[in-house]
mmJSON file of the N, C-alpha and C atoms, coordinates in Angstrom:
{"data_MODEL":{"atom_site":{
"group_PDB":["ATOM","ATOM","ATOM","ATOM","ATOM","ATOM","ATOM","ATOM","ATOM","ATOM","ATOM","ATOM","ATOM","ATOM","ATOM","ATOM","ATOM","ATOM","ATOM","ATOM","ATOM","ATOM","ATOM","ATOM","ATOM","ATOM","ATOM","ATOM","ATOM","ATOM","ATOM","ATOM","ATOM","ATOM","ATOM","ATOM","ATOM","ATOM","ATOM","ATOM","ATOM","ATOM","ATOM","ATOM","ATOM","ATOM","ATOM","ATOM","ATOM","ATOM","ATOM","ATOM","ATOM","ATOM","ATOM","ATOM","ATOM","ATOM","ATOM","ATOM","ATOM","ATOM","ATOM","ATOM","ATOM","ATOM","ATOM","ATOM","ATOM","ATOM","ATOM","ATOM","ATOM","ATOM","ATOM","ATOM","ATOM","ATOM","ATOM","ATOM","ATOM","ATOM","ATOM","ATOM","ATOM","ATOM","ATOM","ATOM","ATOM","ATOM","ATOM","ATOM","ATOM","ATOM","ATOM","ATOM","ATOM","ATOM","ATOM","ATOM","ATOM","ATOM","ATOM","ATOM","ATOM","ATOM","ATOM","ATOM","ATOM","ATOM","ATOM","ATOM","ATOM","ATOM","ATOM","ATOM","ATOM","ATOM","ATOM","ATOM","ATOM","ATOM","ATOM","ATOM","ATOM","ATOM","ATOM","ATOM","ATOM","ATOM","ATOM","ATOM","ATOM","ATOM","ATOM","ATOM","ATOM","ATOM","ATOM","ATOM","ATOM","ATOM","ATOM","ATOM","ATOM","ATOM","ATOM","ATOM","ATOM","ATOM","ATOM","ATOM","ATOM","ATOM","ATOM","ATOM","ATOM","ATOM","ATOM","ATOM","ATOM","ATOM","ATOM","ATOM","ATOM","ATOM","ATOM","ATOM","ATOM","ATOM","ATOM","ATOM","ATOM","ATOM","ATOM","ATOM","ATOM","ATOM","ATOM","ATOM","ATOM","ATOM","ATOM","ATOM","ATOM","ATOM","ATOM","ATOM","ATOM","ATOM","ATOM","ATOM","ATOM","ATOM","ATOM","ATOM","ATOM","ATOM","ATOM","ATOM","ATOM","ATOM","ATOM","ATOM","ATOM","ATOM","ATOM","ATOM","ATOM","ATOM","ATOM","ATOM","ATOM","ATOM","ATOM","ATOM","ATOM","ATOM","ATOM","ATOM","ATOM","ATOM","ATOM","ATOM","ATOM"],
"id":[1,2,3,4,5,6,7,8,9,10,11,12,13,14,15,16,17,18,19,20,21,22,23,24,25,26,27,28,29,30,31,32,33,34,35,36,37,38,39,40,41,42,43,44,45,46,47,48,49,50,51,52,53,54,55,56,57,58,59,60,61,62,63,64,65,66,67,68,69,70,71,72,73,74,75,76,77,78,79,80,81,82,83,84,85,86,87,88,89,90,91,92,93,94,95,96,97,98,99,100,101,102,103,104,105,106,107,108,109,110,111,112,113,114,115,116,117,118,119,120,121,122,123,124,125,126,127,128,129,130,131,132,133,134,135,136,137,138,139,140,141,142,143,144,145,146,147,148,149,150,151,152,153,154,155,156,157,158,159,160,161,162,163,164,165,166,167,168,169,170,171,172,173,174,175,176,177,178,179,180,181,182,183,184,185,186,187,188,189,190,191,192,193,194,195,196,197,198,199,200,201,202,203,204,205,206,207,208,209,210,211,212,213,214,215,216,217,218,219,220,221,222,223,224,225],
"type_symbol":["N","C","C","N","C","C","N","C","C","N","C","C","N","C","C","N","C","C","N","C","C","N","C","C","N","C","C","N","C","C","N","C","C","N","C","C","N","C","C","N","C","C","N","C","C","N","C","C","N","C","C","N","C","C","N","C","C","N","C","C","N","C","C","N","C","C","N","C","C","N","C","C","N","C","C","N","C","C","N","C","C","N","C","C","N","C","C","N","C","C","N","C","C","N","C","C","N","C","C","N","C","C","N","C","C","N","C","C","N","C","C","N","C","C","N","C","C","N","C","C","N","C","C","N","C","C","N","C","C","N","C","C","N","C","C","N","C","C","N","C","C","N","C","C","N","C","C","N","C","C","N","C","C","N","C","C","N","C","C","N","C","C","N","C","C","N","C","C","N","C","C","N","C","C","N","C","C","N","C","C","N","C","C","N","C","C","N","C","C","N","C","C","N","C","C","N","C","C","N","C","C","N","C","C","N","C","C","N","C","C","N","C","C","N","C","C","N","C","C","N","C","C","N","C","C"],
"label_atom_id":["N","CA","C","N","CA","C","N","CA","C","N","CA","C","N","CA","C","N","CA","C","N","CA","C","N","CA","C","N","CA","C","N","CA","C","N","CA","C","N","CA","C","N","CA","C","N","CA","C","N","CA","C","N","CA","C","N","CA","C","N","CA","C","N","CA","C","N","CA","C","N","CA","C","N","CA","C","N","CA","C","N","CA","C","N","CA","C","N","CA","C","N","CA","C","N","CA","C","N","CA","C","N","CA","C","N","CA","C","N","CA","C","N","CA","C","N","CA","C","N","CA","C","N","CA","C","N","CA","C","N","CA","C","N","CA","C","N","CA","C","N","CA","C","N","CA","C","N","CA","C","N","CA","C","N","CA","C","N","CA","C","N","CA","C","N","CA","C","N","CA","C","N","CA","C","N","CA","C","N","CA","C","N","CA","C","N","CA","C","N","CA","C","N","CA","C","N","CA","C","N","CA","C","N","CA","C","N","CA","C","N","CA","C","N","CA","C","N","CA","C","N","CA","C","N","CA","C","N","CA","C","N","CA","C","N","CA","C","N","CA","C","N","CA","C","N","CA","C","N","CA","C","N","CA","C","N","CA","C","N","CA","C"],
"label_alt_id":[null,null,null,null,null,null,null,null,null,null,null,null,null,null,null,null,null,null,null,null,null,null,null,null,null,null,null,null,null,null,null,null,null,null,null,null,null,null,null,null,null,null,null,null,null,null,null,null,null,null,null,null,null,null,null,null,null,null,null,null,null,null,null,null,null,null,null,null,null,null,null,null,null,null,null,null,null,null,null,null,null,null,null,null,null,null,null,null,null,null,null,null,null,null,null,null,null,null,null,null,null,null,null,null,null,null,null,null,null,null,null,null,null,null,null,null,null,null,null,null,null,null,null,null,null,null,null,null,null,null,null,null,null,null,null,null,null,null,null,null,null,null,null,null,null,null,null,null,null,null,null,null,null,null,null,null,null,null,null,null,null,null,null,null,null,null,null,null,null,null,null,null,null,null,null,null,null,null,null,null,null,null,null,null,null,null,null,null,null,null,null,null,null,null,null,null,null,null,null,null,null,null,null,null,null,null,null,null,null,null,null,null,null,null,null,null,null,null,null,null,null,null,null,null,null],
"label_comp_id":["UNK","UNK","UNK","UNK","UNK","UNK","UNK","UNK","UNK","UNK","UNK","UNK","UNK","UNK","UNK","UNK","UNK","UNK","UNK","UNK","UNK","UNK","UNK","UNK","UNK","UNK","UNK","UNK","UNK","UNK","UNK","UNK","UNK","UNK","UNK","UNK","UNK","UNK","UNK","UNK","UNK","UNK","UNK","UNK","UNK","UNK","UNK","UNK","UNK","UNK","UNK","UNK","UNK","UNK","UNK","UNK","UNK","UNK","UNK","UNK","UNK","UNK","UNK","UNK","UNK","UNK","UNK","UNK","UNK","UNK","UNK","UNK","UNK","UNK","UNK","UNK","UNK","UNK","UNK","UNK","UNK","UNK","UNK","UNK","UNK","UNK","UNK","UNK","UNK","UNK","UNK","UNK","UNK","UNK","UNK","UNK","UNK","UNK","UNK","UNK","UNK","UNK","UNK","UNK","UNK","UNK","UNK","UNK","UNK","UNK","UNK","UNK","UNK","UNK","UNK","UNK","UNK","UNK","UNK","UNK","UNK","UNK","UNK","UNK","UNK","UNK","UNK","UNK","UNK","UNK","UNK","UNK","UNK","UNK","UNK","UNK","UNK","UNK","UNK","UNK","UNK","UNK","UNK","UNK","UNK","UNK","UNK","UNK","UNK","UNK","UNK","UNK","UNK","UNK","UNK","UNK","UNK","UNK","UNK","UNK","UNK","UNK","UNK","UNK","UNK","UNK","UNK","UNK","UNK","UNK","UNK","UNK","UNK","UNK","UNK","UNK","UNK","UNK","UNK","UNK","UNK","UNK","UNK","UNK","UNK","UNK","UNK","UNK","UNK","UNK","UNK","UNK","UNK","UNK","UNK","UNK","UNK","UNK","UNK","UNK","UNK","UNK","UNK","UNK","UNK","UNK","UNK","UNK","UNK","UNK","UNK","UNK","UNK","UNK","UNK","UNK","UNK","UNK","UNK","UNK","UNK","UNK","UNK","UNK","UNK"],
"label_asym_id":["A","A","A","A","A","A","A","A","A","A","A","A","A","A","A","A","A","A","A","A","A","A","A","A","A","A","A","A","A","A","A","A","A","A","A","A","A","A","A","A","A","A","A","A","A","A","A","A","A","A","A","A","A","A","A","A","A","A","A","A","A","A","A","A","A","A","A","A","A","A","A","A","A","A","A","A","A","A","A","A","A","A","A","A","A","A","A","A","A","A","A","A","A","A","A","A","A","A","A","A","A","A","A","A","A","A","A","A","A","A","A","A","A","A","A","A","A","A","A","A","A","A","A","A","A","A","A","A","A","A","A","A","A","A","A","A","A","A","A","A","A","A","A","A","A","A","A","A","A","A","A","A","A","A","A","A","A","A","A","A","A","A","A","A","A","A","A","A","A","A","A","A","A","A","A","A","A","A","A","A","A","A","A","A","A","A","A","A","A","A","A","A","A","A","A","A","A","A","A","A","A","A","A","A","A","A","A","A","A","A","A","A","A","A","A","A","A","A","A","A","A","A","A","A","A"],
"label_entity_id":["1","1","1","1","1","1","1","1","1","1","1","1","1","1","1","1","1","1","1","1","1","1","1","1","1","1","1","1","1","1","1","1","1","1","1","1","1","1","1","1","1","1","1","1","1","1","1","1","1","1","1","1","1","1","1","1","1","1","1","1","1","1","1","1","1","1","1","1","1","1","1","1","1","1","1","1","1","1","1","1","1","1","1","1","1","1","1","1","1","1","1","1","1","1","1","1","1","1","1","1","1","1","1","1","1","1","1","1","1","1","1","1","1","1","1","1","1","1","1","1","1","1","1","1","1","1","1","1","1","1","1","1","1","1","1","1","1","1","1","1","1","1","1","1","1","1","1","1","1","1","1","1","1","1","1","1","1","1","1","1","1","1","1","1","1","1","1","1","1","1","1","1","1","1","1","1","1","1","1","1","1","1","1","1","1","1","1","1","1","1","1","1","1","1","1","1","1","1","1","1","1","1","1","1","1","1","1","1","1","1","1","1","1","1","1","1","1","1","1","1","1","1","1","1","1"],
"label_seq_id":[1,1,1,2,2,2,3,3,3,4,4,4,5,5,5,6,6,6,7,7,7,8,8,8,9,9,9,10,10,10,11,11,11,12,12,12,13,13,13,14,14,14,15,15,15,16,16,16,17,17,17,18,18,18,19,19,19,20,20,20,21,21,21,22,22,22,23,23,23,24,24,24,25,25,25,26,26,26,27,27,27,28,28,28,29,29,29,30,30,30,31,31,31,32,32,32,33,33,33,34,34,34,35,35,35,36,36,36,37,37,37,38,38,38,39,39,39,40,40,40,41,41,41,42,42,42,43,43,43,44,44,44,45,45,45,46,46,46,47,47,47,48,48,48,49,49,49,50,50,50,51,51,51,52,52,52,53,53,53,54,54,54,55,55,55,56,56,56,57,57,57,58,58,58,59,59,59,60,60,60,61,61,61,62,62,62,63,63,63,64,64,64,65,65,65,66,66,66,67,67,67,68,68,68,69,69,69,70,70,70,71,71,71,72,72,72,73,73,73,74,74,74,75,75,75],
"pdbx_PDB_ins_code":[null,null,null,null,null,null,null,null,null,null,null,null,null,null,null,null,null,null,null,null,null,null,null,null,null,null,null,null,null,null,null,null,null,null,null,null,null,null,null,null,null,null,null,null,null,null,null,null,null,null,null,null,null,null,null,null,null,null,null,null,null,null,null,null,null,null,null,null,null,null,null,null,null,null,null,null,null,null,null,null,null,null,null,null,null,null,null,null,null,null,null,null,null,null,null,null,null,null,null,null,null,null,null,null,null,null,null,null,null,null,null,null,null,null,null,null,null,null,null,null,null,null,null,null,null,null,null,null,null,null,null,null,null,null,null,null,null,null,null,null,null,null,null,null,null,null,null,null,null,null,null,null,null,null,null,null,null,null,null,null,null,null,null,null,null,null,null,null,null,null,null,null,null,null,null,null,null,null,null,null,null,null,null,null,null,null,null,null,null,null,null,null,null,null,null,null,null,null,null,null,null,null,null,null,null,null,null,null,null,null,null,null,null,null,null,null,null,null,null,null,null,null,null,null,null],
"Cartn_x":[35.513,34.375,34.592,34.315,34.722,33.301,33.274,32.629,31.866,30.522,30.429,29.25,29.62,29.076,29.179,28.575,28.864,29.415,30.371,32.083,30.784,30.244,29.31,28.116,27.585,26.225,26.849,28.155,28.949,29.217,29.831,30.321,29.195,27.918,26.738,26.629,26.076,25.387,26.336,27.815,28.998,28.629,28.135,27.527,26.75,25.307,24.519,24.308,25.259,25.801,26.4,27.123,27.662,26.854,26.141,25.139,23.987,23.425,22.931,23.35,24.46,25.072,25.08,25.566,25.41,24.657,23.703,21.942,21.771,21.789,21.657,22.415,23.563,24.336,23.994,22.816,22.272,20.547,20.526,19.174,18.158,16.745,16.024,14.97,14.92,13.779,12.632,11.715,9.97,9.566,8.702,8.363,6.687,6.204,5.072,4.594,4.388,4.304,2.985,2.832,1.907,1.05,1.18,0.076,-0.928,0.113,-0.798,-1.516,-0.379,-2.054,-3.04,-3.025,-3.979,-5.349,-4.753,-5.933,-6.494,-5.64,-6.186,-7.222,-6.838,-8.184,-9.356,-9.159,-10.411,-11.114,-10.347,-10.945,-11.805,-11.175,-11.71,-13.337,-13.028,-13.584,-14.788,-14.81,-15.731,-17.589,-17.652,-19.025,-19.757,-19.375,-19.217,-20.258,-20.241,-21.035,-22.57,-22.149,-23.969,-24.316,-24.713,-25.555,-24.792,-23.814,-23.214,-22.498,-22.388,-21.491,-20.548,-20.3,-19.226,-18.534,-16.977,-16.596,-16.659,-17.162,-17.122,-18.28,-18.824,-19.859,-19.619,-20.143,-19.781,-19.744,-18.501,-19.108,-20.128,-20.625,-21.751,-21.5,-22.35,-22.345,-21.382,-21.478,-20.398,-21.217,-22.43,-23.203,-23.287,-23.235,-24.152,-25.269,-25.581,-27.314,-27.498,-28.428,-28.291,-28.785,-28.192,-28.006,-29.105,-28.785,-30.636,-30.972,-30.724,-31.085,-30.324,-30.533,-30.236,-30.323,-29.318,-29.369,-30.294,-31.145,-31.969,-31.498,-30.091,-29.802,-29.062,-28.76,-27.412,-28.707,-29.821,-30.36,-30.681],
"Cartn_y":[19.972,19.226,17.757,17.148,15.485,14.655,13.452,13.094,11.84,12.23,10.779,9.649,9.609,8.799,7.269,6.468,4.854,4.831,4.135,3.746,2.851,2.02,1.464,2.166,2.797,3.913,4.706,5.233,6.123,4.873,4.444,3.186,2.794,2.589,1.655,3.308,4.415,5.86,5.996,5.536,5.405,4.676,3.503,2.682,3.048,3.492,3.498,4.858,5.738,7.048,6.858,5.345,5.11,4.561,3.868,3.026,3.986,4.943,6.138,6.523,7.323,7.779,6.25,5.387,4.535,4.268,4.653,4.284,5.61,6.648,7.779,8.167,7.588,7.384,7.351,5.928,5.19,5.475,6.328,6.977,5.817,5.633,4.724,4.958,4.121,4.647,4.555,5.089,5.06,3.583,3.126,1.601,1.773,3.287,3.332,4.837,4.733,5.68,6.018,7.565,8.638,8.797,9.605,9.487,8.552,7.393,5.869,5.568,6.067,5.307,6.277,7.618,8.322,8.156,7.578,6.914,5.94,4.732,3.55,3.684,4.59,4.808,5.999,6.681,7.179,6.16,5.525,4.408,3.271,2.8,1.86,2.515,3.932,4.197,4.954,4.821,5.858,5.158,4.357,4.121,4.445,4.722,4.839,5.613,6.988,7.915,8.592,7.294,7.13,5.699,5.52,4.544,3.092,3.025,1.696,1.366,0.245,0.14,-1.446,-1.591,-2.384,-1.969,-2.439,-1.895,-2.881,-4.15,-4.83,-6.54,-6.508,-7.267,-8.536,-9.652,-10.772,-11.858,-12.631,-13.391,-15.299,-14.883,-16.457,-17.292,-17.622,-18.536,-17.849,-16.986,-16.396,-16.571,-17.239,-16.936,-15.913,-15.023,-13.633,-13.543,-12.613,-12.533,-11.293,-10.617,-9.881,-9.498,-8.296,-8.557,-9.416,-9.604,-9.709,-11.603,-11.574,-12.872,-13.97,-15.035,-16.225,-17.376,-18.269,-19.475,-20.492,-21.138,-22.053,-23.663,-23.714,-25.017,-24.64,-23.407,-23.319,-23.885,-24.344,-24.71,-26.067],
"Cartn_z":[26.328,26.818,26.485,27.374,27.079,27.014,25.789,24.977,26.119,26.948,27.461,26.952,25.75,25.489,25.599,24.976,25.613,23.986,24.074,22.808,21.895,22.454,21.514,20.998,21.71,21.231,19.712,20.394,19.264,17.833,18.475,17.038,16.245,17.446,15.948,15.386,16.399,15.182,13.915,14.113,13.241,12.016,12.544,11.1,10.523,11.403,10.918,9.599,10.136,9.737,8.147,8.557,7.343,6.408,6.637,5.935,5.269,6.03,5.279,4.396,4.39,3.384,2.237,2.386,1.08,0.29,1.411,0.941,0.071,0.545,-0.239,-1.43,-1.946,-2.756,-4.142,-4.034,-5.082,-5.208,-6.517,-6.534,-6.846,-5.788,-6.26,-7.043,-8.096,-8.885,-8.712,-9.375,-8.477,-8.822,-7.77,-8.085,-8.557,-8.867,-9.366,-10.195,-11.236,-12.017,-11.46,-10.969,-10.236,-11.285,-12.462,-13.469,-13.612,-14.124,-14.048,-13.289,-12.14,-10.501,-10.828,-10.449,-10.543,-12.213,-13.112,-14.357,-13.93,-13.193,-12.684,-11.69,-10.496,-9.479,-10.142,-10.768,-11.587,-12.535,-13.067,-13.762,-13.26,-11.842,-10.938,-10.363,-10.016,-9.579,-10.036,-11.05,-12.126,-11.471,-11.52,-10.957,-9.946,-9.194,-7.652,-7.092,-7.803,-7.847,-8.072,-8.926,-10.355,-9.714,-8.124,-8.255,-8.103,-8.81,-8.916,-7.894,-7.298,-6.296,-6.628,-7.599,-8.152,-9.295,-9.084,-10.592,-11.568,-11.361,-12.404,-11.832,-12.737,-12.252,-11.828,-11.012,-10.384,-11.792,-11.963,-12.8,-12.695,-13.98,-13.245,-12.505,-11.613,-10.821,-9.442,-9.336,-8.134,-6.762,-6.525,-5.421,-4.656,-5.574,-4.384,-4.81,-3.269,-2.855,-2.542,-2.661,-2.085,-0.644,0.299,1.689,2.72,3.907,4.382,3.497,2.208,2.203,2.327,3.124,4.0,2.727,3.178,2.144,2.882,2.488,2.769,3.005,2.521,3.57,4.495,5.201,5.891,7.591,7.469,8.789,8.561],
"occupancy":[1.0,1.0,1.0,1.0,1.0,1.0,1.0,1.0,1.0,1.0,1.0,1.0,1.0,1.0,1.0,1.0,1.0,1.0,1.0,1.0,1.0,1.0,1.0,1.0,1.0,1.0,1.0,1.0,1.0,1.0,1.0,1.0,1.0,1.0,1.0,1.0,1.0,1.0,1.0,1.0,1.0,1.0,1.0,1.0,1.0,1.0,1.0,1.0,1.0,1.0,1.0,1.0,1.0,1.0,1.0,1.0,1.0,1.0,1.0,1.0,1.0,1.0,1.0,1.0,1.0,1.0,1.0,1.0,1.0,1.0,1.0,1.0,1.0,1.0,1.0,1.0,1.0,1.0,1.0,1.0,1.0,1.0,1.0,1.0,1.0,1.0,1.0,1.0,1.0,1.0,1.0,1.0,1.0,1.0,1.0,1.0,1.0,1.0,1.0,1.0,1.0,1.0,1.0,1.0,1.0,1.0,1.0,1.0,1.0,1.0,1.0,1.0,1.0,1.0,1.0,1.0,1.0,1.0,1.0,1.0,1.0,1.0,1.0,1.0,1.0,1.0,1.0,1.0,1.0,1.0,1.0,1.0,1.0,1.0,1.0,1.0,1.0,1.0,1.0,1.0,1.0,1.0,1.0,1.0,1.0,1.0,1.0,1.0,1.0,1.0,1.0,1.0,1.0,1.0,1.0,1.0,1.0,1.0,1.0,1.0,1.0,1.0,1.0,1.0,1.0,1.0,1.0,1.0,1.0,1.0,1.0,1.0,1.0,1.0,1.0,1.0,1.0,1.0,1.0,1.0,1.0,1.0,1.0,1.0,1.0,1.0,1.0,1.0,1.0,1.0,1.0,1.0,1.0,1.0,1.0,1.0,1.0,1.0,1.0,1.0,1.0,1.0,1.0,1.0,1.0,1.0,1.0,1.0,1.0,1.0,1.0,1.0,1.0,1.0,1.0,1.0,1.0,1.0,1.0,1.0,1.0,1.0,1.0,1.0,1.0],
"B_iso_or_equiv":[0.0,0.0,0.0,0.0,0.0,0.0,0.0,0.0,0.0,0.0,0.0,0.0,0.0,0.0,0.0,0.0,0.0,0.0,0.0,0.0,0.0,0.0,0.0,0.0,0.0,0.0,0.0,0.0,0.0,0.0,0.0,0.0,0.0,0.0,0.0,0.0,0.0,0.0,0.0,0.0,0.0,0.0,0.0,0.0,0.0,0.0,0.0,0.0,0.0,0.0,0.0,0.0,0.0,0.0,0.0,0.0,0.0,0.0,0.0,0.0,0.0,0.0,0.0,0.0,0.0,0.0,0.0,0.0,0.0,0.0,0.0,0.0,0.0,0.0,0.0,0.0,0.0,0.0,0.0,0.0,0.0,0.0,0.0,0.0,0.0,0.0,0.0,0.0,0.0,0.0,0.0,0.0,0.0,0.0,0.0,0.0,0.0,0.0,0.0,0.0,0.0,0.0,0.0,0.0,0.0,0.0,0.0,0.0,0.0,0.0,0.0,0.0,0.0,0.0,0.0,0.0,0.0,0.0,0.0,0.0,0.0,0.0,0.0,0.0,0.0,0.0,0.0,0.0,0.0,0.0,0.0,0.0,0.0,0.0,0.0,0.0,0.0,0.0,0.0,0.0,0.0,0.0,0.0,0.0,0.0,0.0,0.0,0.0,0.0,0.0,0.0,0.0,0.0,0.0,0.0,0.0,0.0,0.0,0.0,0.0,0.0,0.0,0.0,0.0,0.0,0.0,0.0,0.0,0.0,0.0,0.0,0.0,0.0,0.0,0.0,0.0,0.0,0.0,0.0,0.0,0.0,0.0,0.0,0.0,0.0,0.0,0.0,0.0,0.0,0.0,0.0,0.0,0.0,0.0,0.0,0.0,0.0,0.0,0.0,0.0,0.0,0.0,0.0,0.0,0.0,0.0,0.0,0.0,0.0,0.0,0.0,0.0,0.0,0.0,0.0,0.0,0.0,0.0,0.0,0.0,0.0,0.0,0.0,0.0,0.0],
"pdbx_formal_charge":[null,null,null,null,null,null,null,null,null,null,null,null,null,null,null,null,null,null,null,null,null,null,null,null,null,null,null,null,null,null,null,null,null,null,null,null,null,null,null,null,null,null,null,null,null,null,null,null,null,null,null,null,null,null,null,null,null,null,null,null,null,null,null,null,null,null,null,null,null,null,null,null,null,null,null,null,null,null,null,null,null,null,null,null,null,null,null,null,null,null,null,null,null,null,null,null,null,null,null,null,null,null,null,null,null,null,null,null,null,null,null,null,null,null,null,null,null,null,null,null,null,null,null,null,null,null,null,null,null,null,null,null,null,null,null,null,null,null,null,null,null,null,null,null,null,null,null,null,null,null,null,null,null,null,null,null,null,null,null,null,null,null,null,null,null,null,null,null,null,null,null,null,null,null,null,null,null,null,null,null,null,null,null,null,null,null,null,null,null,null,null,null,null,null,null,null,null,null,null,null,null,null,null,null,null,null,null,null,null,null,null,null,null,null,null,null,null,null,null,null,null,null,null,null,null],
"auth_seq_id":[1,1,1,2,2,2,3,3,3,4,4,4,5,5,5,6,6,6,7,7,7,8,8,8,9,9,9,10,10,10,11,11,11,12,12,12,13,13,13,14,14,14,15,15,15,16,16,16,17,17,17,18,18,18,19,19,19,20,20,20,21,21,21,22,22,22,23,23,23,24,24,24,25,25,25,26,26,26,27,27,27,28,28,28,29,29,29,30,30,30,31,31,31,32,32,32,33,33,33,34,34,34,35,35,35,36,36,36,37,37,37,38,38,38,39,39,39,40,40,40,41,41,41,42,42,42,43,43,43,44,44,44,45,45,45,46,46,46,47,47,47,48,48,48,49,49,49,50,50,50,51,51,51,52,52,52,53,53,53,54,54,54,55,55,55,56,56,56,57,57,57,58,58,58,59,59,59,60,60,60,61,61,61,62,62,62,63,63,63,64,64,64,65,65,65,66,66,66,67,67,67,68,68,68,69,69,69,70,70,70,71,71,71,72,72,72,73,73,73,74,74,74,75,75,75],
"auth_comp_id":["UNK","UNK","UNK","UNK","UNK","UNK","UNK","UNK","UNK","UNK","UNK","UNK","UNK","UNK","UNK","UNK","UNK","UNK","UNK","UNK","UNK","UNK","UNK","UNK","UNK","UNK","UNK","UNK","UNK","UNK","UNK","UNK","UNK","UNK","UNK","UNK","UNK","UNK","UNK","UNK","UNK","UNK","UNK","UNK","UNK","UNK","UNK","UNK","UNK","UNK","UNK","UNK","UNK","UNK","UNK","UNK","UNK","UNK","UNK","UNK","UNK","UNK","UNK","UNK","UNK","UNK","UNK","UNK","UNK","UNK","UNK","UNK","UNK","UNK","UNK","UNK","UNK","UNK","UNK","UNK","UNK","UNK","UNK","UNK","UNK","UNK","UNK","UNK","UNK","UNK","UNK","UNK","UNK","UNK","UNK","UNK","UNK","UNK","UNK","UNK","UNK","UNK","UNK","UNK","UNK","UNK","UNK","UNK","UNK","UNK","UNK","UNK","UNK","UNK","UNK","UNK","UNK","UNK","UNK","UNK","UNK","UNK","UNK","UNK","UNK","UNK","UNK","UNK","UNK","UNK","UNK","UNK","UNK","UNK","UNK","UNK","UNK","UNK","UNK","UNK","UNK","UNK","UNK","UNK","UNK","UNK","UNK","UNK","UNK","UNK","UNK","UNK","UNK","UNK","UNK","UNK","UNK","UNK","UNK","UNK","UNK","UNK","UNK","UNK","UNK","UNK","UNK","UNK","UNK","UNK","UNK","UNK","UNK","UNK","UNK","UNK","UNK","UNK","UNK","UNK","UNK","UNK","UNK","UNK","UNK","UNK","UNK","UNK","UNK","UNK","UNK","UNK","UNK","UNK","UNK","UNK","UNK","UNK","UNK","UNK","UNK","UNK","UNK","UNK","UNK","UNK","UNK","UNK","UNK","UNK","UNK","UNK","UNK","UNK","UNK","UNK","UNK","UNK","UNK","UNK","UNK","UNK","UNK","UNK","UNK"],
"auth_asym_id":["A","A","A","A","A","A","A","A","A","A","A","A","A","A","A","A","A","A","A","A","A","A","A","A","A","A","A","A","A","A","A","A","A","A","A","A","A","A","A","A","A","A","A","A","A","A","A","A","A","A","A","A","A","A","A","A","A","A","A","A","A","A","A","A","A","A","A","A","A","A","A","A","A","A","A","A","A","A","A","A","A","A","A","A","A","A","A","A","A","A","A","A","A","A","A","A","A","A","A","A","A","A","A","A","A","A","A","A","A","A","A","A","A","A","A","A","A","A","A","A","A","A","A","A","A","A","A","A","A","A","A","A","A","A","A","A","A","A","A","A","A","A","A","A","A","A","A","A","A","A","A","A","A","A","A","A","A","A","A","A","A","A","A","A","A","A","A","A","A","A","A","A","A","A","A","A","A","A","A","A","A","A","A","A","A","A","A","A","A","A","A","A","A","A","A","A","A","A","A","A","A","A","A","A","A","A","A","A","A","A","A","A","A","A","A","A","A","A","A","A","A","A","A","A","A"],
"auth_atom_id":["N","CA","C","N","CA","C","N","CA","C","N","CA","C","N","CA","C","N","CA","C","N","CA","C","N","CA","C","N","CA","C","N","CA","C","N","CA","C","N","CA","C","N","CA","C","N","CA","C","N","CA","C","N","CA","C","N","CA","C","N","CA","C","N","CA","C","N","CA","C","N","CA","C","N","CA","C","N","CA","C","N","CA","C","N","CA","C","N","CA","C","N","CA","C","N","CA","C","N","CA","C","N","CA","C","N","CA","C","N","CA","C","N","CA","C","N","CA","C","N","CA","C","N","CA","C","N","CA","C","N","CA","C","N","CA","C","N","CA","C","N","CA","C","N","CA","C","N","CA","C","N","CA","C","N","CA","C","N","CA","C","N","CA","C","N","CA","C","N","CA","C","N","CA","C","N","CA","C","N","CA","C","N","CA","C","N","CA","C","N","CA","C","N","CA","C","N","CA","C","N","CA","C","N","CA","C","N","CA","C","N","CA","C","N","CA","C","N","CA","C","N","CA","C","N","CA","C","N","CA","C","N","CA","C","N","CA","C","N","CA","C","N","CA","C","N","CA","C","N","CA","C","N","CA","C","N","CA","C","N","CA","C"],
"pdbx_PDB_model_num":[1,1,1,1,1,1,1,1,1,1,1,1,1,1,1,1,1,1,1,1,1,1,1,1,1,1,1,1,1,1,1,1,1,1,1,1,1,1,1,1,1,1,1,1,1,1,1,1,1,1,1,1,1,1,1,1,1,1,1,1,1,1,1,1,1,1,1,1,1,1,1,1,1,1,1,1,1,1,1,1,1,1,1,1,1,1,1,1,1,1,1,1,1,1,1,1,1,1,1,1,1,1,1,1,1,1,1,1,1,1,1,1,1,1,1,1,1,1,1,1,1,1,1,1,1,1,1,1,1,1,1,1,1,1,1,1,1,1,1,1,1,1,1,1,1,1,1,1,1,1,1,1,1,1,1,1,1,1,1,1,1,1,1,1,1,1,1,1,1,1,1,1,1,1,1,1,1,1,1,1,1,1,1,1,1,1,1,1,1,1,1,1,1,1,1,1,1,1,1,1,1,1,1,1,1,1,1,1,1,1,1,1,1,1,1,1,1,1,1,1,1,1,1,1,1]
}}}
């Protein structure tokens, strides 16, 4: 059976073939410890439930309002 492929189609899957394998070669290490995340978003998120809907309060002078109310020079 004869091969009809296009000489270039074959040659890049060739590289790319090769380049895989190199890639797979070299084990990458995790760029995020799973435990940790999973303490961090229970932690973040611990309020959430009970009412609270911030995890950490605005600090002074942050200008919030709450919703619905309008600033009185913006007219």
């Amino acid at each position: 059976m004869t091969d009809h492929r296009d000489p270039v189609d074959a040659r890049l899957a060739e590289l790319f073939g090769a380049w895989r394998a190199e890639i797979d070669e070299v084990p990458l290490p995790s760029l995020v410890d799973p435990l940790r995340a999973v303490d961090v978003v229970i932690e973040a998120t611990a309020g959430f439930g009970k009412g609270g809907g911030r995890v950490h309060a605005p600090p002074d002078g942050a200008g919030t309002r709450p919703p619905g109310v309008a600033r009185e020079d913006t007219f």
